[in-house]
N, CA, C and O atoms as a GROMACS GRO file, in nm:
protein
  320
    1UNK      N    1   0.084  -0.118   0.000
    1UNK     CA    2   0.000   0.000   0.000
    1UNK      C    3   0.089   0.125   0.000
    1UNK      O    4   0.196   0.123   0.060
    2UNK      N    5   0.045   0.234  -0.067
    2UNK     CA    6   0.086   0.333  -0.100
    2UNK      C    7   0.104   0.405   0.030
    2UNK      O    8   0.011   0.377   0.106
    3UNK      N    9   0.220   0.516   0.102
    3UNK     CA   10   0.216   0.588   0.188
    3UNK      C   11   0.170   0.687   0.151
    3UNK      O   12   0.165   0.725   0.034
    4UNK      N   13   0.111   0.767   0.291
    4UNK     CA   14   0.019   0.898   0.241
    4UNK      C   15   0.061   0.998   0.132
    4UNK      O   16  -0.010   1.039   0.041
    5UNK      N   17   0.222   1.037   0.164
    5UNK     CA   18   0.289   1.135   0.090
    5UNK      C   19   0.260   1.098  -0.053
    5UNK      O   20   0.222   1.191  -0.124
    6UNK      N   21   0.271   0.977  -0.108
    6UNK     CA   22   0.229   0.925  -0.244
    6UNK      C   23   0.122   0.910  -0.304
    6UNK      O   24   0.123   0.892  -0.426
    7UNK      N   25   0.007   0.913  -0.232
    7UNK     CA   26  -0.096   0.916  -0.238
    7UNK      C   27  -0.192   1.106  -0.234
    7UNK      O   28  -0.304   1.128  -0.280
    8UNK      N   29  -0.123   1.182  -0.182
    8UNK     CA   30  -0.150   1.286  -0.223
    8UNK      C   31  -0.078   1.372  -0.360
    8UNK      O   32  -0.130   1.461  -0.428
    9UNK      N   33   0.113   1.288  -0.378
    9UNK     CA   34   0.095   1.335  -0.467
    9UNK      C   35   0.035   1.294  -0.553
    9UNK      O   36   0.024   1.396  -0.621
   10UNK      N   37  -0.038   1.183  -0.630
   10UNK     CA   38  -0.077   1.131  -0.691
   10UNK      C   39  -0.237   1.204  -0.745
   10UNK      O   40  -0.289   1.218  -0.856
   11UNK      N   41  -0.275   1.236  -0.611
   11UNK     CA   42  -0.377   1.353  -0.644
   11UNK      C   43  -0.391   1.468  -0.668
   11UNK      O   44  -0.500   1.520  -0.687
   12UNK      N   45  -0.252   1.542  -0.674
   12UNK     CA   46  -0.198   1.679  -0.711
   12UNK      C   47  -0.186   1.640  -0.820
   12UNK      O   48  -0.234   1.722  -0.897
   13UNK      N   49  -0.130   1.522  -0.889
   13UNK     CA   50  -0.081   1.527  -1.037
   13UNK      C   51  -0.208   1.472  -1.131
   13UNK      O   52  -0.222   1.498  -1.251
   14UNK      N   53  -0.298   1.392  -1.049
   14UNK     CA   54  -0.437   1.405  -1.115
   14UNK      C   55  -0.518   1.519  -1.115
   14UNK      O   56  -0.584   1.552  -1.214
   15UNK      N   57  -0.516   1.570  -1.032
   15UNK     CA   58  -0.587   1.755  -1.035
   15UNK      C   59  -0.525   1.811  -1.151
   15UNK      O   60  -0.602   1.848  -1.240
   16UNK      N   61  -0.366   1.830  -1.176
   16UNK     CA   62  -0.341   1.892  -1.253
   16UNK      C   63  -0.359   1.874  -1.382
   16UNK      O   64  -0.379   1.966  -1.461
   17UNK      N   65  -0.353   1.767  -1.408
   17UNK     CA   66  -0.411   1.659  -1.561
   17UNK      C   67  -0.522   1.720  -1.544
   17UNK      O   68  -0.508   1.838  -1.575
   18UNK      N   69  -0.674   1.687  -1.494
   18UNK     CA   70  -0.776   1.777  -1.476
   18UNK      C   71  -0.811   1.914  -1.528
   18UNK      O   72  -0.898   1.945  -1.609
   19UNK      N   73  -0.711   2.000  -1.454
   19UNK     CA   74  -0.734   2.126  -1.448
   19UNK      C   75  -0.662   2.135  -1.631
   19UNK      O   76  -0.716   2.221  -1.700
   20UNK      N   77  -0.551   2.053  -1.697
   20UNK     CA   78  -0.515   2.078  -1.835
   20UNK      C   79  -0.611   2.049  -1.932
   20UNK      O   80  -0.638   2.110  -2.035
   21UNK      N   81  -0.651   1.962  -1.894
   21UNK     CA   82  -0.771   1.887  -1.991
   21UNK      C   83  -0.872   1.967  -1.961
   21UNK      O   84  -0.973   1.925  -2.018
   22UNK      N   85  -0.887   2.034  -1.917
   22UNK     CA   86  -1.020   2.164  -1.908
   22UNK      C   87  -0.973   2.272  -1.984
   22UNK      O   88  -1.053   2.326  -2.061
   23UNK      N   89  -0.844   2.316  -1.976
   23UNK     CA   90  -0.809   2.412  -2.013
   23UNK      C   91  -0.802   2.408  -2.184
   23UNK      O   92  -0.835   2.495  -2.264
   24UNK      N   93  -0.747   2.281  -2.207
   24UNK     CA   94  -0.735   2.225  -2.349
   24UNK      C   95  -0.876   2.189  -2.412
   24UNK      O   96  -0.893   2.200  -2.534
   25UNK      N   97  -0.959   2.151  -2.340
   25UNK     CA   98  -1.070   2.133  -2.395
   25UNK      C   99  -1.189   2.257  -2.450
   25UNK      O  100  -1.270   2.267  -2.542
   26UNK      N  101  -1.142   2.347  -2.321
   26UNK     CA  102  -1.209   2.502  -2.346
   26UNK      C  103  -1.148   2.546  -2.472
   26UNK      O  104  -1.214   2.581  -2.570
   27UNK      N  105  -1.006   2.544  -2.464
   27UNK     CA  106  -0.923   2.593  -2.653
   27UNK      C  107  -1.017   2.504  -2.783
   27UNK      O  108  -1.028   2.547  -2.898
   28UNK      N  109  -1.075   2.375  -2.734
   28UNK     CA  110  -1.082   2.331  -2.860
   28UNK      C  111  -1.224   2.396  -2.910
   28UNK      O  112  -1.259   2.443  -3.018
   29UNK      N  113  -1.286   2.380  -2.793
   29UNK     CA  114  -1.425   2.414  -2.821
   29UNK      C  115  -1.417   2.580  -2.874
   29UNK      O  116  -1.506   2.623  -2.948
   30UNK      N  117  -1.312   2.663  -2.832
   30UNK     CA  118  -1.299   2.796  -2.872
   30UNK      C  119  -1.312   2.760  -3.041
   30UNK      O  120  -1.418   2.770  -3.103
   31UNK      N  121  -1.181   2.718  -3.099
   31UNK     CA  122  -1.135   2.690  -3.243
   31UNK      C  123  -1.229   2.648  -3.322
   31UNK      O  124  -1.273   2.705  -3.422
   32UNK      N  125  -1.273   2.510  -3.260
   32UNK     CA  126  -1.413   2.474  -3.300
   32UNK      C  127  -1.504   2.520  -3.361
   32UNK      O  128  -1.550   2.479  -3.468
   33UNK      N  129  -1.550   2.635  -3.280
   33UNK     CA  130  -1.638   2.723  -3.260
   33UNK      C  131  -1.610   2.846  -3.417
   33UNK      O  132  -1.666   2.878  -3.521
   34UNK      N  133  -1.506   2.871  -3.353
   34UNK     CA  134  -1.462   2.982  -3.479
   34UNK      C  135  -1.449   2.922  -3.593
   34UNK      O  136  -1.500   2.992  -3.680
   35UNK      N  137  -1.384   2.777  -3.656
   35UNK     CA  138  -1.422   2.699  -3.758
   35UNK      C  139  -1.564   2.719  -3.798
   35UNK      O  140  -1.592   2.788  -3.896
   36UNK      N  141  -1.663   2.656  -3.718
   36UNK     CA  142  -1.795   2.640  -3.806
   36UNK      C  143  -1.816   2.807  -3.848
   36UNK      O  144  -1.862   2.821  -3.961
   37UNK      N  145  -1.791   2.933  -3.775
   37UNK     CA  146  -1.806   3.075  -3.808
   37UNK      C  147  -1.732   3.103  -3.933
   37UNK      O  148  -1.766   3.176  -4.026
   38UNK      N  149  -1.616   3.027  -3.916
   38UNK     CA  150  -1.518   3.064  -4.101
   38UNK      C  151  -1.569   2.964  -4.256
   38UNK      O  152  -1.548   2.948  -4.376
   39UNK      N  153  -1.634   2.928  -4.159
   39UNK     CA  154  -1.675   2.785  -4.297
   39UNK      C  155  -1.813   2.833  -4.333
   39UNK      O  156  -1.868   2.826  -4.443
   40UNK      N  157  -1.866   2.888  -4.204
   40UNK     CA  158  -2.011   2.958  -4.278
   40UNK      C  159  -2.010   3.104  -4.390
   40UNK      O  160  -2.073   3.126  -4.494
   41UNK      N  161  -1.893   3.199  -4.305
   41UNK     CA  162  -1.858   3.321  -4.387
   41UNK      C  163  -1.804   3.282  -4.515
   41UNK      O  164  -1.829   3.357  -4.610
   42UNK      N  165  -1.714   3.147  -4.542
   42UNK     CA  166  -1.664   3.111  -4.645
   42UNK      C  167  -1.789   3.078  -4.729
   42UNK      O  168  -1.788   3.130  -4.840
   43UNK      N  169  -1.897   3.002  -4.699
   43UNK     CA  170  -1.988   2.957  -4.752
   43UNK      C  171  -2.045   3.090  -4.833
   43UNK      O  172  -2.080   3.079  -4.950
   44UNK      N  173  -2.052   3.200  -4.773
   44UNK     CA  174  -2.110   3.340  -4.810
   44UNK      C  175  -2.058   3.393  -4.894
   44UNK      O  176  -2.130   3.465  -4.964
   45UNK      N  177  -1.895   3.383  -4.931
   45UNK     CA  178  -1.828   3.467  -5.018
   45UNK      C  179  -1.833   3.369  -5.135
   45UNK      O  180  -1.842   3.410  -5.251
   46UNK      N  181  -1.825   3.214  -5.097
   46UNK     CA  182  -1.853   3.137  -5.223
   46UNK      C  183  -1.996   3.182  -5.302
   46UNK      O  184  -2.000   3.236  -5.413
   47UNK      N  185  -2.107   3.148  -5.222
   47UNK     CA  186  -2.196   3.215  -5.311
   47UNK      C  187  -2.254   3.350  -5.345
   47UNK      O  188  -2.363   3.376  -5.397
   48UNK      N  189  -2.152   3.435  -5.304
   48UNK     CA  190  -2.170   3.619  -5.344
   48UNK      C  191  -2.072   3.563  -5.458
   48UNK      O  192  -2.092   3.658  -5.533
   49UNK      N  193  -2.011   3.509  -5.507
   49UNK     CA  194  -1.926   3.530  -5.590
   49UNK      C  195  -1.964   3.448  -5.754
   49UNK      O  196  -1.931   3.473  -5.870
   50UNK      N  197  -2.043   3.350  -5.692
   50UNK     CA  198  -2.110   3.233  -5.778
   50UNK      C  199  -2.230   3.327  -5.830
   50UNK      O  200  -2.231   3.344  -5.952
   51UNK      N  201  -2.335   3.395  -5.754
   51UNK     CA  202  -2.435   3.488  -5.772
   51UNK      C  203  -2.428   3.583  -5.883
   51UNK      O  204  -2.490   3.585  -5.989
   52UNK      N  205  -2.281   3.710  -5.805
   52UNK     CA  206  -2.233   3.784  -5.908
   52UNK      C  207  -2.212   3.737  -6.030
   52UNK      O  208  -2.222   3.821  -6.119
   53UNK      N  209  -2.177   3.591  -6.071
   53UNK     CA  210  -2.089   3.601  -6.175
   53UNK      C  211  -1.966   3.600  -6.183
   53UNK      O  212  -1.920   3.592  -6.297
   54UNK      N  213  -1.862   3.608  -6.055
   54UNK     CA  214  -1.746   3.634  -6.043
   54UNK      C  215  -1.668   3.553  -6.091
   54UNK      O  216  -1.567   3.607  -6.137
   55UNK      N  217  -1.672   3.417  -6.101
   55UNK     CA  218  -1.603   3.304  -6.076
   55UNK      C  219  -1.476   3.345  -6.171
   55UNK      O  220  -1.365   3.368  -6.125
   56UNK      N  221  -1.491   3.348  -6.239
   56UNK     CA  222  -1.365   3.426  -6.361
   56UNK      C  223  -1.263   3.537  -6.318
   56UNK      O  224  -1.152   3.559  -6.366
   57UNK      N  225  -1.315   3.589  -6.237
   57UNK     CA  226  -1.202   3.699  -6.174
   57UNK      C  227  -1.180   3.689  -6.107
   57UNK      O  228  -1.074   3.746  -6.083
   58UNK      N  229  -1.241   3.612  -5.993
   58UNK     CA  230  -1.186   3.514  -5.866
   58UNK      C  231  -1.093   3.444  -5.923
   58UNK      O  232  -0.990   3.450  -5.856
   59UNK      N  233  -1.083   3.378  -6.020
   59UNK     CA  234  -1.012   3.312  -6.047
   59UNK      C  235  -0.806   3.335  -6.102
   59UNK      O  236  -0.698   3.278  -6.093
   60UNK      N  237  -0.882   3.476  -6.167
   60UNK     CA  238  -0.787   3.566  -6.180
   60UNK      C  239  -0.674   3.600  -6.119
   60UNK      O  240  -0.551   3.594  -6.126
   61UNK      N  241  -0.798   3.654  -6.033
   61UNK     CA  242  -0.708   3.725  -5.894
   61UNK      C  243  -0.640   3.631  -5.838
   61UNK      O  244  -0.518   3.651  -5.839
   62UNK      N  245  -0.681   3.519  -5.783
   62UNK     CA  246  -0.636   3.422  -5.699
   62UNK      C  247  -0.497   3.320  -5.784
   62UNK      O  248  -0.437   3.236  -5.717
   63UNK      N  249  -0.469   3.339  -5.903
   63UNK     CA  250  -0.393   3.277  -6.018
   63UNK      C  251  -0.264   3.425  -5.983
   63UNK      O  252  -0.148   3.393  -5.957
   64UNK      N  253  -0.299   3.556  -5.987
   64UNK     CA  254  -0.239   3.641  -5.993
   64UNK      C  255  -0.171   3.744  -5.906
   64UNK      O  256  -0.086   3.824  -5.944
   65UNK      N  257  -0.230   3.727  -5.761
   65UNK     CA  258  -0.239   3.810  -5.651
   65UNK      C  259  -0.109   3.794  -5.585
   65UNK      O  260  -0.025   3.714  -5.624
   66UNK      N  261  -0.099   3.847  -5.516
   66UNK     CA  262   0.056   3.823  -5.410
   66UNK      C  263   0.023   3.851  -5.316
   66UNK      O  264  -0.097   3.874  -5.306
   67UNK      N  265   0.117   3.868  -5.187
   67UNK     CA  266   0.094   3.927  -5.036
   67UNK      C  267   0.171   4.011  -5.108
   67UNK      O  268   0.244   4.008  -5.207
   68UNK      N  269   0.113   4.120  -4.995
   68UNK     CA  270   0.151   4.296  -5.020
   68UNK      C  271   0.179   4.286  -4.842
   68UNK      O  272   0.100   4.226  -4.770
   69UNK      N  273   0.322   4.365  -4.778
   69UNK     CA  274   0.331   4.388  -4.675
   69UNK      C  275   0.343   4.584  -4.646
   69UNK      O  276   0.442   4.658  -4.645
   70UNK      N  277   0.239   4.604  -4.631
   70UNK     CA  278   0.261   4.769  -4.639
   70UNK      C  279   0.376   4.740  -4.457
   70UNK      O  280   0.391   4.638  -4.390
   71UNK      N  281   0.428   4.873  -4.439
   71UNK     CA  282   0.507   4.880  -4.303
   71UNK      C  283   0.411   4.952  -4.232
   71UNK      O  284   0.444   4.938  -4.114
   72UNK      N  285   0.301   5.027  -4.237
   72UNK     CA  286   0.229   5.040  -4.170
   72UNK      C  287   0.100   4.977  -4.102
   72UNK      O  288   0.015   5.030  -4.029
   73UNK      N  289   0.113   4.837  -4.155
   73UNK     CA  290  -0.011   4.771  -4.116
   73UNK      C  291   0.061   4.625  -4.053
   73UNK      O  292   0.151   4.584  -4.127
   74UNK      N  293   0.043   4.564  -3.964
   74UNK     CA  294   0.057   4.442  -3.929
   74UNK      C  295   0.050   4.296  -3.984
   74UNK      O  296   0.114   4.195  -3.952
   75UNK      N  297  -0.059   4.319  -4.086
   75UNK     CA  298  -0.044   4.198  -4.126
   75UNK      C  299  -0.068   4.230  -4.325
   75UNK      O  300  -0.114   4.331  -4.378
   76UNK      N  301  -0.010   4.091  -4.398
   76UNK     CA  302   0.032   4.122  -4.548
   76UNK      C  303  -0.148   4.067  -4.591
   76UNK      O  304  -0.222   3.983  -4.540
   77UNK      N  305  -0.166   4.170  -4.717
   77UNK     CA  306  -0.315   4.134  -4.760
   77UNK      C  307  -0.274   4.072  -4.948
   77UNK      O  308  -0.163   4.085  -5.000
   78UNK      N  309  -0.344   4.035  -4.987
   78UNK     CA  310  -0.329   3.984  -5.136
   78UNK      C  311  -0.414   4.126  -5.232
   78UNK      O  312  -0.525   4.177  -5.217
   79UNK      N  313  -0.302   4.156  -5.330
   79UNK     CA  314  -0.343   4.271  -5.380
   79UNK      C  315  -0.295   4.186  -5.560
   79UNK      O  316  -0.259   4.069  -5.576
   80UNK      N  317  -0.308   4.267  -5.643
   80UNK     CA  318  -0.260   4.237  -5.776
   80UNK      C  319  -0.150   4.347  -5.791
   80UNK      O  320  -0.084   4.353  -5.895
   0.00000   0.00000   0.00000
């Protein structure tokens, strides 16, 4: 049989597993979450674009575009 000292740590290191797997599980359900939100907005620009007529210059663009890093903005956008 286990002595006490081993037996509590054993329950500190199960708490802490616990307390990660909550923490990790809250992240997934975050990502998750924001997935089905990018797959629906994606769903939207697919058919604003199918609607318009675009498909041809979507196509364009996306064959032709680059990242553009202006120094005043943080992050690079796709420009022609």
């Amino acid at each position: 049989m286990k002595n006490d000292n081993a037996v509590i740590k054993d329950q500190k290191y199960i708490e802490a597993l616990r307390i990660s797997y909550e923490n990790l599980l809250d992240e997934y359900r975050d990502i998750s979450q924001d997935n089905k939100s990018l797959t629906k907005e994606n769903m939207y620009y697919a058919d604003f674009i199918s609607w318009m007529h675009l498909e041809t210059q979507f196509e364009e663009f996306r064959k032709n575009a680059h990242l553009q890093q202006p120094e005043d903005m943080p992050f690079p956008y796709y420009t022609m």
